[in-house]
N, C-alpha and C positions, 0 to 999 in steps of 0.2 A: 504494500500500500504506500502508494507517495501520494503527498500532499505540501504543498508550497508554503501553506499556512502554520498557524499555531494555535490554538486554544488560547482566547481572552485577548489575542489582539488582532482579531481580523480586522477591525478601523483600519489597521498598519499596509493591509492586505487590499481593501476594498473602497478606493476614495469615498464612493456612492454612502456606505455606514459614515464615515466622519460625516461627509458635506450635510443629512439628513439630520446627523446631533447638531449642527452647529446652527440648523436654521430652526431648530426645535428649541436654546441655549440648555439640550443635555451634554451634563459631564459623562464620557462612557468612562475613563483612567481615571482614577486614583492613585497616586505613589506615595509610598510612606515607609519613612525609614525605621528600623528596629534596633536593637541595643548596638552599641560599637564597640563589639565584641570581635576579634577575627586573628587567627592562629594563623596568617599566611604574609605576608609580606611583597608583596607583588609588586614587579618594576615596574608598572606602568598604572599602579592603582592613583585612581582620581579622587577616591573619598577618605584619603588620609584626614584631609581636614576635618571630615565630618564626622571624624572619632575625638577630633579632641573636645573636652568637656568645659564648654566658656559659661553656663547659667542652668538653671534646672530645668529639667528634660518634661516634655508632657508624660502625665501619667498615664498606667492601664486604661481608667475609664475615661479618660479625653482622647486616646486614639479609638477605641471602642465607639462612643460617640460620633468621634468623625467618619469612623468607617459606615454609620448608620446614617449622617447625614446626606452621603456620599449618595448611598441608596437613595435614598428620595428626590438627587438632584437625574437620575437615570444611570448609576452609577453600575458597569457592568464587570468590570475588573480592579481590583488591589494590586498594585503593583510593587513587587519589597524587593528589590534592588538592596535595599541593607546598610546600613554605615559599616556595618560589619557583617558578619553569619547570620544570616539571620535564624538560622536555627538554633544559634549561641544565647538566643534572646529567652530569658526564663519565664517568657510568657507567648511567647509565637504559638504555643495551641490554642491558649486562649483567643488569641486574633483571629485565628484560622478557622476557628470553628464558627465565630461572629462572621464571618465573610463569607461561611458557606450558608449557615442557616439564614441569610439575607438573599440565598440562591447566586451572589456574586462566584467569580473566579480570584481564587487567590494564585496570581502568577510568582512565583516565588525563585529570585536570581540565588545561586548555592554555589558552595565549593562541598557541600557536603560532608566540610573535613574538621577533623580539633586535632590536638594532640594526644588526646586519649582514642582516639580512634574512630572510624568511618560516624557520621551522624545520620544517615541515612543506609539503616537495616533493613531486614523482611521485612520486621514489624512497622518500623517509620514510613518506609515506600509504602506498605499498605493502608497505613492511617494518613497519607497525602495523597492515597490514591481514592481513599473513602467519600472525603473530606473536598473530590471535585479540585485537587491543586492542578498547576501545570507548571513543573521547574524546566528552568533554564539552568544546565549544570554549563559551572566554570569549565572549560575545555580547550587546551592551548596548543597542543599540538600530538601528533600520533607517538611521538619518540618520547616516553615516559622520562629520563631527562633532561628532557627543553619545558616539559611541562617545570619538573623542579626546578629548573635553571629559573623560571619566569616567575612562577609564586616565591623561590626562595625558600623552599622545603623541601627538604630530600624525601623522597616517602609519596608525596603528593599523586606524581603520575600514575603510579600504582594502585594508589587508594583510590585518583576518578577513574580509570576503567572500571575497578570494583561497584563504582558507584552506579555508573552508565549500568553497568548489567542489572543492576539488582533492581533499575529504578523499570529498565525493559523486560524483566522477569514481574515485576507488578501489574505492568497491563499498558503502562502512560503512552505506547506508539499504537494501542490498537486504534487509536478512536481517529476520527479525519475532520476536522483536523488533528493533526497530533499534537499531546500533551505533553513532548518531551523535547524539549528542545538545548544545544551547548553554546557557549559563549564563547567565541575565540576572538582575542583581542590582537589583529597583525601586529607585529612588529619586526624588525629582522632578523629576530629569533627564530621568527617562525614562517614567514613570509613563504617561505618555499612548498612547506607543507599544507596550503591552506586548500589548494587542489583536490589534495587527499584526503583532507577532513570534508569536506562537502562530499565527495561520493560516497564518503562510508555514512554520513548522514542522511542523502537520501534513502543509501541501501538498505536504511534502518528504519525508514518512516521519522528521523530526528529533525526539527528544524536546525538548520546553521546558521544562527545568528553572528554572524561573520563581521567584524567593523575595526574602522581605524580606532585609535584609542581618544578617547577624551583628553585633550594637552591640559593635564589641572596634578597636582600633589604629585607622587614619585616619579613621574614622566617628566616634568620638567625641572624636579631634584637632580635627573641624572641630565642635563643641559639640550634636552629633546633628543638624546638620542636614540630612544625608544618610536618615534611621532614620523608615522613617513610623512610623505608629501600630498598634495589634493593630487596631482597629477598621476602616483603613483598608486593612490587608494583609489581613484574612477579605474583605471590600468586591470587593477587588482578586480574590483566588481564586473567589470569586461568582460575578465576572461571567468569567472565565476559562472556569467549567464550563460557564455558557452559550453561551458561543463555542462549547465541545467538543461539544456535543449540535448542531449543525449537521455534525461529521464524526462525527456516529453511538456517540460517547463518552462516558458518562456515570459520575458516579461521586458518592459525596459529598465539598464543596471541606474539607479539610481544610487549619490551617496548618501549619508556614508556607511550604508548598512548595504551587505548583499542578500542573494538570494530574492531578491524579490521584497524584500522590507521595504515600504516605503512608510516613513513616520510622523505621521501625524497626529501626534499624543497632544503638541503646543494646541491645540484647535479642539481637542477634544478632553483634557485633562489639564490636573496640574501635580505635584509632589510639593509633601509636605516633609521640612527637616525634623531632625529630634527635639529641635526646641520651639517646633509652631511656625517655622517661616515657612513662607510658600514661594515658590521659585515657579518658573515655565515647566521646568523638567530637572529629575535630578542631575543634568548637565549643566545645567544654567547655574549663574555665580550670581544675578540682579535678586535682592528677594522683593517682591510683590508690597507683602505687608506680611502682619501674624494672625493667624487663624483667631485666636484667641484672643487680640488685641480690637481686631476688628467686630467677631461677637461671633464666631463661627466660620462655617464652613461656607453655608449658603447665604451669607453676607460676603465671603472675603469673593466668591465665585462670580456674583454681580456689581462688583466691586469696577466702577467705569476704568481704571488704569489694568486689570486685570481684562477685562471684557476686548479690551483694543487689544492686548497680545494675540489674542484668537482669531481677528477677524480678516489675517488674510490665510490663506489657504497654503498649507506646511508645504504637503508634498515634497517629503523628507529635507528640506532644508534645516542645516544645522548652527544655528548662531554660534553656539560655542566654537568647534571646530571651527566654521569657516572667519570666525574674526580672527583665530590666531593663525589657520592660513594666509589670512591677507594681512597680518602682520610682521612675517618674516619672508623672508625669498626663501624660492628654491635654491636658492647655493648655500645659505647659512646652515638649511637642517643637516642636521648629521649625516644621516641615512640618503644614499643617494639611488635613486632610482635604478631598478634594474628588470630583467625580465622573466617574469614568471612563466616556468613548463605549464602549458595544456595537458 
């Protein structure tokens, strides 16, 4: 079974779903961050900042709350990206359970990993498989040490194939769209290999959320040399599409996601940090206002400076990315273009 899609963000897949929310003003995303908890270290991770702890954090029942206001504004997916693991968070059942008995999707970003050992067992994949989840597992490359080399744990590459099987041994690639999708962040670490991750993802019913990296925390600690270029990351989607038209796939490669993502979450959602601020997207640096300051969810939502970031149509355009492309030349980045095997 192949399927281009993903469970909880076909909006990303389908302009017609966003265009329809935005002339209705339904929110379908919600993003919301969880404890900034996370046992990996990653070269290119953009939510370093959003683990350090500057004032108190909203509690259980203020994200609860929100995730219920979220409902009511047409709210059809949770998105937990994480500051950290979020299954490091000693209440993520609690949330998860609140997100499904509201009949939402809780789409949940993972590495799946601690130092004590896999977080995602029989019994966990079964109770996110109960529970209506769809994870996105961390996934960086086929060669189990590039995987360590990139999170910066020996061990790592090892423990996510364990995890892939156990989560494809629970059921998450039967359904269509599929509910299982890896995250592979390019870099020249891995750049080469990224061919071979998307056919063993289709061959599995996996979505390959495939993208350049977000230029924010340990990506530009290490002086970008992690960050390819815009010219190299469209290069990179290019030939991605072409892979996809051998499983019957076609679509136009838009940046900076492949496969066929095209995102448009700014038009149809927003994410919330761990202390109430609201951003476009957990990519975005501007925050809006605070949930909490302004009097909720569906106050900050109608909120006229909030309203105008949605009103022109995404269609995968990435403010973040593309301002710090249009920031530096292609001679400064590190990383110099080169050409990927078909």
């Amino acid at each position: 079974m192949v399927n281009y899609g993903l469970k909880g963000f076909e909006f990303n897949f389908d302009p017609q779903i966003a265009k329809k929310a935005m002339e209705k003003n339904e929110m379908l995303v919600l993003g919301l961050d969880f404890a900034p908890i996370c046992h990996l270290n990653c070269s290119y991770c953009d939510r370093i900042e959003a683990r350090r702890k500057i004032r108190k954090e909203l509690t259980v029942e203020q994200k609860v709350e929100l995730i219920k206001e979220a409902k009511s504004l047409g709210c059809q997916t949770v998105e937990i990206p994480g500051a950290g693991e979020p299954l490091l968070d000693p209440h993520f059942w609690t949330y998860l359970e609140t997100i499904a008995e509201l009949n939402m999707i809780g789409l949940v970003f993972t590495s799946g990993y601690s130092k004590k050992g896999a977080l995602i067992n029989d019994y966990t994949a079964q109770k996110l498989n109960e529970l209506g989840a769809s994870i996105v597992l961390k996934f960086e490359s086929m060669d189990t040490q590039v995987q360590d080399k990139m999170v910066r744990q020996k061990g790592y590459g090892e423990s996510c194939y364990q995890t892939l099987q156990t989560l494809i041994e629970a059921g998450f690639t039967q359904s269509s769209p599929t509910r299982l999708g890896i995250h592979t962040v390019v870099t020249p670490h891995n750049i080469d290999d990224v061919t071979n991750i998307l056919r063993m993802s289709r061959q599995n019913n996996i979505f390959p959320y495939i993208s350049s990296l977000i230029p924010g925390g340990n990506a530009l600690d290490n002086d970008g040399s992690a960050i390819i270029t815009r010219e190299e990351s469209l290069n990179i989607i290019k030939i991605l599409a072409e892979v996809d038209k051998t499983f019957g796939i076609e679509y136009t490669p838009t940046l900076p996601v492949a496969a066929g993502f095209v995102c448009n979450q700014i038009n149809v959602g927003l994410f919330i940090n761990l202390y109430g601020d609201i951003f476009e997207c957990s990519a975005c640096e501007s925050v809006l206002c605070n949930v909490i300051e302004v009097g909720g969810l569906k106050a900050a939502w109608n909120l006229e400076q909030v309203k105008q970031r949605r009103v022109k149509f995404q269609n995968g355009y990435c403010p973040t990315r593309e301002a710090y492309w249009d920031s530096v030349s292609e001679e400064n980045l590190s990383f110099k273009p080169v050409a990927i095997a078909s």
